[in-house]
N, C-alpha and C positions, 0 to 999 in steps of 0.2 A: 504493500500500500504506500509505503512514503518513499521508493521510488517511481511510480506514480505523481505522486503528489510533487517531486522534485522537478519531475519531466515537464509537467504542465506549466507549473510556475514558472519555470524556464523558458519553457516554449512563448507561453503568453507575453512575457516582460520581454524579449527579445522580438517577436511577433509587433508586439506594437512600440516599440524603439525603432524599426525599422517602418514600420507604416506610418508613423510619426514624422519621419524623417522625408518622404514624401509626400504627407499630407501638407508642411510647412515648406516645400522644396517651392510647390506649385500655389502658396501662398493662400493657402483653405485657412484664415487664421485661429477662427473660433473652434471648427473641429481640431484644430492641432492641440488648442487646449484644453478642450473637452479630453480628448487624447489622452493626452498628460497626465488627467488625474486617475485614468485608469493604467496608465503606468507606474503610478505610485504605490497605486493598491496592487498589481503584480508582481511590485518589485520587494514591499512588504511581506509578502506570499512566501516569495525564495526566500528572503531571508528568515521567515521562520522556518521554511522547508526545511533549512539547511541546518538550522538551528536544532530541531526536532528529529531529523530524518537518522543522524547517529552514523551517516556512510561512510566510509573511508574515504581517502583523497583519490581514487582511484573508481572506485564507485561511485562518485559524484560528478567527477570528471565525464567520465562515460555518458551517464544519465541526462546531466543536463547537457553535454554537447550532440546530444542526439536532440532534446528539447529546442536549444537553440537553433539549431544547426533547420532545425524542420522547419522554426517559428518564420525565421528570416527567409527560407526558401517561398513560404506562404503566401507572406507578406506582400512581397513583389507580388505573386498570383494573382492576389487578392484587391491589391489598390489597382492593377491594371482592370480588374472586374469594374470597381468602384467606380473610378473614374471616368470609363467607358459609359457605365449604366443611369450614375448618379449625379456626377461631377460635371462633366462638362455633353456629356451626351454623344459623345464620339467624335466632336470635331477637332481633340486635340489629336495630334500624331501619337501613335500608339508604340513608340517603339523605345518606350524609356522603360 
């Protein structure tokens, strides 16, 4: 269960550090901070995860670098979705 709990929290806070970071590229201001405060509460998450979780430095490693490593591959996925659908409606160029 708390590597679980590791992976996601990882996943999330990296997930949106990275969709944050496009959200504010392309000057969405108020989403970027809205953003923000759910990176706070993510970022709050892992560090209890980590705190609670009892892994080794090796098992943590592992865990949240699949976490992250997933979050940010998403992220892109996901803001190119966004953007497309929600954001500007497809008339920006799609190749960021």
């Amino acid at each position: 269960m708390m590597y679980l709990l590791v992976l996601l929290a990882s996943f999330f806070s990296v997930f949106l550090l990275g969709l944050n970071s496009k959200i504010l590229r392309d000057d969405h201001i108020i989403l970027g901070a809205i953003t923000s405060w759910f990176i706070t509460l993510a970022q709050y998450a892992m560090t209890w995860a980590v705190f609670e979780a009892g892994l080794s430095a090796g098992e943590y490693l592992l865990v949240a670098g699949v976490g992250g490593s997933t979050g940010i591959t998403l992220a892109q996925y996901f803001y190119k979705w966004l953007d497309r659908v929600h954001l500007t409606g497809g008339c920006e160029n799609d190749s960021n």
